[in-house]
C-alpha positions in Angstrom: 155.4 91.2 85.0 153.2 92.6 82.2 150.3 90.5 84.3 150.7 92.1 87.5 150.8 95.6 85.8 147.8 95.2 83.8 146.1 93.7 86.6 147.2 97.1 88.8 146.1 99.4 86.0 142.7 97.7 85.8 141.7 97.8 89.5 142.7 101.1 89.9 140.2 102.0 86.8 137.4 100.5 88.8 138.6 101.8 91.8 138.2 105.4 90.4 135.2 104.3 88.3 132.7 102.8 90.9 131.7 104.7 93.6 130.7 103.7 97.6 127.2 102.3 97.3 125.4 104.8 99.3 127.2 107.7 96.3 123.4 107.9 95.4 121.9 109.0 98.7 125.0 111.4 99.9 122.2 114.0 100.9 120.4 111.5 102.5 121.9 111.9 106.2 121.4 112.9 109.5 122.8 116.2 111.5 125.8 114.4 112.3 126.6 112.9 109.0 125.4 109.5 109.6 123.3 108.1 107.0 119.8 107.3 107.4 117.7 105.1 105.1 114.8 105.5 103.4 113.2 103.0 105.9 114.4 104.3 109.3 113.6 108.2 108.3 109.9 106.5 107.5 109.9 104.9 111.1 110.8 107.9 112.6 108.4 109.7 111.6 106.0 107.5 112.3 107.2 107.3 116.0 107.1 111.5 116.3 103.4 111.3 114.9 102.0 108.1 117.2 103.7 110.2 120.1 101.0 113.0 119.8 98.2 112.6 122.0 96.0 113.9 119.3 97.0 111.9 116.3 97.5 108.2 118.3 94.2 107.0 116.8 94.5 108.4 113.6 95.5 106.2 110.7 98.3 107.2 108.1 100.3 105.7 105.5 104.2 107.6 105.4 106.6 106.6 102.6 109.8 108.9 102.4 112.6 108.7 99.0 115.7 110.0 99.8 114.1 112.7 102.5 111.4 113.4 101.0 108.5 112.4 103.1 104.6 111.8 102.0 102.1 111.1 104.0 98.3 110.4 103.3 95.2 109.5 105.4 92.2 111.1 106.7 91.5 113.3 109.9 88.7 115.3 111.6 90.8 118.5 111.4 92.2 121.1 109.8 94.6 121.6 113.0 95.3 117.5 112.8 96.5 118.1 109.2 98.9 121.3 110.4 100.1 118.9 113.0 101.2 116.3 111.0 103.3 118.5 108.7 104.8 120.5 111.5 105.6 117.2 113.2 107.4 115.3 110.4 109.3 118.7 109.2 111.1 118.0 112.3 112.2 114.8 112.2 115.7 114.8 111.4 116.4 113.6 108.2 113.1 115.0 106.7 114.1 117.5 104.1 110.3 118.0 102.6 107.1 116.9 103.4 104.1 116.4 100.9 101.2 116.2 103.2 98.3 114.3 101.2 96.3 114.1 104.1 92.3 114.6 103.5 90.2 116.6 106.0 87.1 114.6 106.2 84.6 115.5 109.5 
């Protein structure tokens, strides 16, 4: 008996103690509440920027941690730079962007 009780108050101490294994990325979700990872919030905005006509042969590298999306490259414009900010702020999921993109003519 003293077995089974000990054994009761110890699970419900790490029941209380350990949280859900996304507890670290609770802000990290879509409109609906669904979660979205790190990886599938850096696919879709790569998928919103190839879909511009103007930016499908420009070449950039997007990484995003916990929303936060950064993206670096080169382009011909000033206007190709806006467009890639104002395209990735909105993606759902993207909370900010940092835009390290380099205008080089």
């Amino acid at each position: 008996m003293k077995f089974l009780a000990m054994t009761t108050v110890v699970l419900a101490a790490l029941a209380v103690s350990v949280p859900p294994a996304t507890a670290d990325n609770q802000e990290n979700r879509n409109k609906d509440g669904s979660f979205i990872s790190d990886a599938a919030l850096t696919t879709k905005v790569k998928a919103a920027l190839a879909e511009d006509a103007g930016l499908k042969t420009v070449v950039l590298d997007v990484d995003s941690d916990e929303g936060a999306v950064r993206i670096s490259g080169d382009v011909k414009s000033k206007r190709e730079k806006e467009a890639i900010s104002r395209i990735a702020r909105n993606v759902e999921g993207v909370k900010s962007v940092n835009n390290d993109v380099k205008v080089r003519p």
